[in-house]
C-alpha positions as CSV (number, residue, x, y, z in Angstrom):
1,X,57.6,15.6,-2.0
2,X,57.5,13.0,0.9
3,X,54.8,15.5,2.8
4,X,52.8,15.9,-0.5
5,X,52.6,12.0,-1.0
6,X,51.8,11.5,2.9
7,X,48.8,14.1,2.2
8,X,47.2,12.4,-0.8
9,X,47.0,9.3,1.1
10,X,45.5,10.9,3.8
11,X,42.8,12.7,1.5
12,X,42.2,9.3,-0.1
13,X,41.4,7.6,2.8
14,X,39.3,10.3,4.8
15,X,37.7,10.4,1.1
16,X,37.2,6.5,1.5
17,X,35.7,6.8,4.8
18,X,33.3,9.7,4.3
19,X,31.6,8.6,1.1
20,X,28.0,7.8,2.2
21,X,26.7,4.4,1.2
22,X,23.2,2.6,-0.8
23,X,21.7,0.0,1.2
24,X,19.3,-2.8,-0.8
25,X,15.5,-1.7,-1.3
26,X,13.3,-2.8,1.6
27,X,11.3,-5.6,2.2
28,X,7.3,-4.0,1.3
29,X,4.4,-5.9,3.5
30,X,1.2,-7.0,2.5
31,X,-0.8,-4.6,1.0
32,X,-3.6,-3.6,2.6
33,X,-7.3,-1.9,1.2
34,X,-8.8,1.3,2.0
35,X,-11.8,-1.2,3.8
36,X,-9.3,-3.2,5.3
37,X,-7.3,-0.2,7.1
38,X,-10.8,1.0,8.0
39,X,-11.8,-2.1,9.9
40,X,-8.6,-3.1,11.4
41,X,-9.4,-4.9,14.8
42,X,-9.8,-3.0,18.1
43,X,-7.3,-5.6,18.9
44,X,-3.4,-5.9,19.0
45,X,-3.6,-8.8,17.0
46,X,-2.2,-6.8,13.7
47,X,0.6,-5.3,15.6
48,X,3.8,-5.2,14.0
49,X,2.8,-6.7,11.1
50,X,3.9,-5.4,7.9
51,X,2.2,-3.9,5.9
52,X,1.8,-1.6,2.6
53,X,-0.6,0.5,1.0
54,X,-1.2,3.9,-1.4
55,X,-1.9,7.2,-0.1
56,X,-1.1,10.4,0.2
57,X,0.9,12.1,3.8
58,X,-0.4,15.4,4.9
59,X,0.6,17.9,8.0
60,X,-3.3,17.3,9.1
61,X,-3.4,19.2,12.3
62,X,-2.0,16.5,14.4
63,X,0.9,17.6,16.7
64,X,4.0,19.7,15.8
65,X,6.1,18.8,13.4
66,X,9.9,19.3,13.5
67,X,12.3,18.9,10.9
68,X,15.0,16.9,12.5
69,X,13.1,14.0,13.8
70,X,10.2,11.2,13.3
71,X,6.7,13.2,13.0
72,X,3.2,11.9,12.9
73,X,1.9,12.5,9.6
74,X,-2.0,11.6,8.5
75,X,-1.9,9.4,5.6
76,X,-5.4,10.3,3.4
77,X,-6.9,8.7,0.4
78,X,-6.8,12.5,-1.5
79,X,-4.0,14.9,-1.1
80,X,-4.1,18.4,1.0
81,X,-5.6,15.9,4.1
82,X,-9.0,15.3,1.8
83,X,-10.4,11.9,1.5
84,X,-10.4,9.3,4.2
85,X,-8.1,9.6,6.9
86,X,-6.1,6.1,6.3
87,X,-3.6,6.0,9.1
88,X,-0.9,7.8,11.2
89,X,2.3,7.5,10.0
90,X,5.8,8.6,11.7
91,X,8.2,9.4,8.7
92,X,11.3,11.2,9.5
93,X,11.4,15.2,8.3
94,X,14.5,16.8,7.7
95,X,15.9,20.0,6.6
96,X,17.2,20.4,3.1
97,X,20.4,22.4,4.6
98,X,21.6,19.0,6.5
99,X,23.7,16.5,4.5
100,X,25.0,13.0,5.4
101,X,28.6,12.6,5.3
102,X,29.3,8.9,7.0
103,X,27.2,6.1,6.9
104,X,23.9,5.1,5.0
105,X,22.8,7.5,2.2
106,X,18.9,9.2,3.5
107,X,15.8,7.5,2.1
108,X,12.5,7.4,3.5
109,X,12.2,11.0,4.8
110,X,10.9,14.1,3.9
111,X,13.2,16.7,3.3
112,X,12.0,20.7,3.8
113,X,12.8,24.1,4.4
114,X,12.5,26.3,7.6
115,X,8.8,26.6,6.8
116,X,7.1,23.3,6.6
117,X,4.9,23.3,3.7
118,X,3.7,20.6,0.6
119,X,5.0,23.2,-2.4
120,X,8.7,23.2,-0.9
121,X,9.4,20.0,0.4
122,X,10.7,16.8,-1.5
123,X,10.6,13.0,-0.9
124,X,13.8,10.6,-0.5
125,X,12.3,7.4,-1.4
126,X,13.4,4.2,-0.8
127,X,15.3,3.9,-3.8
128,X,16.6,7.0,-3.1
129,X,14.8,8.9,-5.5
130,X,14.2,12.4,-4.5
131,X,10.7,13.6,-5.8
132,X,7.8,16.3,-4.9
133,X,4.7,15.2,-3.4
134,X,2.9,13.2,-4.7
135,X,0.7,9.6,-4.4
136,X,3.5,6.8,-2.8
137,X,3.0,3.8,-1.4
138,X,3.7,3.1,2.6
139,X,5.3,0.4,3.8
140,X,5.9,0.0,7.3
141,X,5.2,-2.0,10.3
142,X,1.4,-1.6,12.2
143,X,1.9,-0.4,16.1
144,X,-0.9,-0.6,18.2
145,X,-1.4,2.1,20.7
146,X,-4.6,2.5,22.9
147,X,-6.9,1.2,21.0
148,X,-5.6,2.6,17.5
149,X,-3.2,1.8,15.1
150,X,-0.1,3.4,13.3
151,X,2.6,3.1,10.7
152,X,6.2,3.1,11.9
153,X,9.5,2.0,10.1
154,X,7.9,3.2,7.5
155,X,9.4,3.0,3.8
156,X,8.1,5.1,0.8
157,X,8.1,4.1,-2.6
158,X,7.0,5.6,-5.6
159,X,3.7,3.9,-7.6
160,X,4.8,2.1,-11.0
């Protein structure tokens, strides 16, 4: 009985310990136009500002993308990549067999199968929200690289 009571404990506690956790909804920036995004200085003087605005991501033939870590995406004004091209955005991808055990619960990544396509994958929101694609709003901070700008620390929130 004394080994039975020493195991439940033990179970309890590892149970404890293991239970992933919700964090509070992030801070959105300033949201930003369509014209705004278009005419953003040839400057650093947005960078790392924070910033929000609506959009559509796409896999729109820039670089590989790898479930398992941050990707460039193209965020476009029209889904399937159609529309203006907005803005680069790195937005973690991962694959719907991995799970969290310890820490933070996901949000703010894509989550796929093997084959990385729009009709399988879902979206963790923010508020932790799993949805299909579909039109969200960015939030995320501006980083200025050689002479163009893109969205990183980026959070995704459903439109209301």
């Amino acid at each position: 009985m004394k080994k039975v009571k020493i195991f439940l404990v033990m179970c309890s506690t590892v149970f404890f310990v293991a239970c992933t956790s919700k964090e509070a909804p992030s801070q959105m920036g300033e949201s930003v136009s369509v014209e705004q995004i278009k005419n953003l200085p040839q400057d650093d003087s947005w960078n790392n500002k924070l910033v929000s605005f609506e959009g559509y991501f796409g896999f729109c033939g820039i670089g590989i993308h790898k479930a398992g870590a941050k990707s460039k995406l193209a965020i476009t004004s029209e889904p399937d990549c159609k529309g203006d091209r907005l803005i680069d955005a790195k937005i973690s991808l991962q694959l719907s067999s991995s799970s969290v055990i310890f820490g933070a619960a996901p949000r703010n990544q894509i989550v796929t199968e093997k084959d990385i396509s729009l009709e399988t994958l879902k979206v963790i929101t923010d508020d932790y929200q799993k949805v299909d694609y579909q039109k969200f709003i960015f939030s995320g901070n501006l980083i200025y690289d050689n002479g163009k700008y893109y969205l990183d620390n980026v959070t995704i929130h459903l439109i209301k």
